[in-house]
N, C-alpha and C positions, 0 to 999 in steps of 0.2 A: 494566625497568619502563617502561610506554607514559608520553609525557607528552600527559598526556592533561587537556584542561580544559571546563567548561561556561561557555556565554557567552553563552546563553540559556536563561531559564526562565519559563513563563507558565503559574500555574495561577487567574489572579484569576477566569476566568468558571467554576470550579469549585464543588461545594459537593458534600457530604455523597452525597449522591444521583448526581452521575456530574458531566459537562463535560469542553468539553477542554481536554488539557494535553500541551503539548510543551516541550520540550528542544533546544535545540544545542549540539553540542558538538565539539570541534576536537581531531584527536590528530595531534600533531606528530610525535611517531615514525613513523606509518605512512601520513602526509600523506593524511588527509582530513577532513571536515568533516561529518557526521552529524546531521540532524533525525529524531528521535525523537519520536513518540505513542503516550500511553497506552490501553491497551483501558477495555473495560466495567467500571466500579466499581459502577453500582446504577440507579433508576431514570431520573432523566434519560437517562443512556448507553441503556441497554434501548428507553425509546420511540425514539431516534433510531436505534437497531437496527433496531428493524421499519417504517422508514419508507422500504418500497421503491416509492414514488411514482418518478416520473420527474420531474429537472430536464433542462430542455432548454434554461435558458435561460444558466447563470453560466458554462459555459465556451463556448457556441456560439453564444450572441445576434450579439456582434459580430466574432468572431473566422470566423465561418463556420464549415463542414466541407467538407472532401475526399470523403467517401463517398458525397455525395449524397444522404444517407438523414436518418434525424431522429436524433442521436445522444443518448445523456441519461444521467446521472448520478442514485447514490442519491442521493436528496433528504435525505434524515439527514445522513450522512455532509458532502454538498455544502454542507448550510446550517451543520453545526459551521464550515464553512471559509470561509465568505463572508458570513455574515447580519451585518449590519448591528449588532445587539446584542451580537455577538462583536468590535465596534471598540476602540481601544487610544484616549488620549485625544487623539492626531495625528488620530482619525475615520478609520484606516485599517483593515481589515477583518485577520481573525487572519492570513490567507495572506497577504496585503500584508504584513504588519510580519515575519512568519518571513524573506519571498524579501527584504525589507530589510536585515533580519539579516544574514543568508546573502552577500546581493550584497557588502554593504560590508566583510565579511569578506577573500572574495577581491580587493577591490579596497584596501583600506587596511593590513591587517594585515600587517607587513613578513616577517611568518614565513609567509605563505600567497600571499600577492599573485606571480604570476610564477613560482609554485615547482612548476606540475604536481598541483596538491592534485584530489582525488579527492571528488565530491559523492555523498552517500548519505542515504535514506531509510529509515527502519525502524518497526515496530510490531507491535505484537502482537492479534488480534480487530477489534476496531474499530479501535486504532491499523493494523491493517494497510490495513483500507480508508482510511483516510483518507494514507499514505502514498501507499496506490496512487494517487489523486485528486492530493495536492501533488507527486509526478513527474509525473506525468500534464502538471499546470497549469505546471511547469518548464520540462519538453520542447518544452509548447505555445506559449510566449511565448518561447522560446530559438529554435524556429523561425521565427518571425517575427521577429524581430532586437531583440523588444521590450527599450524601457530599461531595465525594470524587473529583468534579468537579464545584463546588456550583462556583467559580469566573471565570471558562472559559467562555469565547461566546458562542453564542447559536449555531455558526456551524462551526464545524472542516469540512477541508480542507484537503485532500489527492493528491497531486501529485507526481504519481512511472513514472516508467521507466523500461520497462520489467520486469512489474509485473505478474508471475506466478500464476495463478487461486488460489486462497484462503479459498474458501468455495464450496458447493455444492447448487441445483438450492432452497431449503428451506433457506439456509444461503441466497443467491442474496436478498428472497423476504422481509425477514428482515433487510434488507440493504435498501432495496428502499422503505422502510415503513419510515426509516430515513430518504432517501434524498425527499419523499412526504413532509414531518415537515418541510424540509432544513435546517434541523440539520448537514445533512450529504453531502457533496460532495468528487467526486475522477475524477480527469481527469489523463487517462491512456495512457501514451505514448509508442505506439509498434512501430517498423520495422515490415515492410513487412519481409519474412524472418528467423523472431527472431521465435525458435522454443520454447524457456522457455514461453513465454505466453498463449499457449496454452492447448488445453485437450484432450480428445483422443487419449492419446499416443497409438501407435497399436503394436501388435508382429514385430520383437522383443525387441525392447525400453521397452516395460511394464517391460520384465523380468524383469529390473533392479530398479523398483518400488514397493512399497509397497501400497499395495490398489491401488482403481479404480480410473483413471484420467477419466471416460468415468460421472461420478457422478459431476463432476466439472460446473462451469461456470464463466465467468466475470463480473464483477461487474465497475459500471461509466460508464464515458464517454470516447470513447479512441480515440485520437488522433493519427491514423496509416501515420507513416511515410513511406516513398516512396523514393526509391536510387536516382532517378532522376527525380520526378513531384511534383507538389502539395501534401499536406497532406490532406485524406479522414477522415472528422468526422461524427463519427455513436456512437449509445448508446449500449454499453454492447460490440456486436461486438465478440466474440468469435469467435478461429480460431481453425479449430482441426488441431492437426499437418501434418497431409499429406500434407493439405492443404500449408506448409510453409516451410518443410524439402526439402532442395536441397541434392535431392538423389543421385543426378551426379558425385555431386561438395561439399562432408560432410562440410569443412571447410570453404565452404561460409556461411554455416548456424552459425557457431562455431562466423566466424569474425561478423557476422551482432549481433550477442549481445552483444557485446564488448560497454562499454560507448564512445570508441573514432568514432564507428561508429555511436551511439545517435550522439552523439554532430555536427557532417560533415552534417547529415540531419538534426537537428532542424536549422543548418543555412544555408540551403539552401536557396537561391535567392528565389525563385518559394514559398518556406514558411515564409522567414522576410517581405515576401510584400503579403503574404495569409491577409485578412480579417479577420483569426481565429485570430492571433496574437494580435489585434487590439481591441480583444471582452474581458470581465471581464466572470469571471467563469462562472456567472447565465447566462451570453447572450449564450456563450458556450450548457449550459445546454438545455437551449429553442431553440435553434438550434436543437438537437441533438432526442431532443425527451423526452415524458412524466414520463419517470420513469416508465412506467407500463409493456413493451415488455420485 
């Protein structure tokens, strides 16, 4: 049995209607250290779903970019992680107090500090974007030498689960500027299907968004699951939604995002005996491709 414990939990800016909420937690048997977020509960969650505005400014204002280009982050997503209204009562923002968390973990905790412990990411729907965002802001302040990360390892780990496009294709390229270092990894678990992971949403789905899904892309390595064969691994792998939406049949698209139907495919016969299963992240990664496409 894992010894496994939680050693953070924060649902105060929650309520009835959606907010966010994560979790840390640390397993001592299989040394690592895991930040957890939850997906879509209702409607708060929902509007900060469809808020694919572009932020340009909370991770690139002063940190710059490498790309050249103008990179940006969902604005939903972004502002669950950094608004001002989301501060704890130190006045530091929710990503401030988690990589708090987290840092003094690996730095104080005599079971973790010095011992090789292993940092991870996870979520499911909107928790996935918002993982992919908090690696993302890990990798980005771990490359810069910033304080605020001085005792993490050198490479955070991302694994979502119908994770909704995150950033636009300047965001991707400062993404994979990280995963060149190997500061940064994300392996990205889709259903065939699942229409949240995609971009292009077309008329008339847009109406009910804000900003351009057409501006989007994926970021990792994604692991697309399949109802009944094998699981196909490619890098990035973006799906636009036509491509996914069952137009026949709305509520087959509805059920295939549902976690209980993750769960029926990760254990599929055809995938506990896949080869992928079998690989460690970086075989995963060199499998899949260079980070450059």
């Amino acid at each position: 049995e894992d010894n496994l414990r939680i050693i953070d939990y924060d649902d105060e800016f929650t309520e009835g209607d959606g907010g966010l909420v994560y979790g840390v937690a640390v397993n001592l048997t299989h040394k690592w250290i895991t930040v957890v977020f939850r997906g879509s509960v209702g409607k708060t969650d929902f509007l900060t779903d469809r808020d694919f505005n572009l932020d340009y400014n909370s991770f690139f204002k002063t940190e710059g970019n490498i790309s050249g280009g103008k990179p940006g982050t969902h604005a939903g997503f972004t502002k669950y992680l950094v608004d001002e209204k989301m501060g704890d009562q130190d006045g530091r923002k929710c990503l401030d107090r988690i990589l708090a968390c987290v840092n003094n973990e690996f730095e104080t905790n005599k079971d973790v500090a010095g011992k090789d412990f292993s940092l991870y990411v996870t979520g499911h729907s909107l928790g996935g974007g918002l993982a992919n965002l908090f690696a993302f802001r890990v990798a980005q302040l771990k490359a810069m030498n910033h304080e605020s990360v001085k005792f993490l390892p050198n490479k955070v780990t991302a694994l979502t689960f119908a994770a909704p496009v995150a950033g636009n294709h300047d965001y991707n390229k400062e993404f994979q500027s990280l995963e060149k270092k190997g500061i940064l990894r994300h392996i990205r678990v889709a259903n065939e299907g699942d229409v949240v992971p995609t971009n292009e949403i077309p008329l008339p789905f847009s109406l009910a968004l804000a900003g351009n899904s057409h501006e989007y892309t994926q970021n990792g390595v994604n692991l697309h699951l399949f109802p009944d064969k094998e699981l196909a691994v490619d890098y990035r792998n973006t799906k636009p939604f036509n491509s996914q939406f069952f137009y026949l049949n709305p509520m087959k698209s509805a059920e295939t995002h549902f976690v209980a139907e993750y769960i029926r495919r990760v254990e599929l016969p055809a995938n506990k005996n896949s080869s992928c299963y079998q690989k460690t992240v970086e075989e995963i990664y060199a499998h899949a491709g260079d980070c450059t496409n």
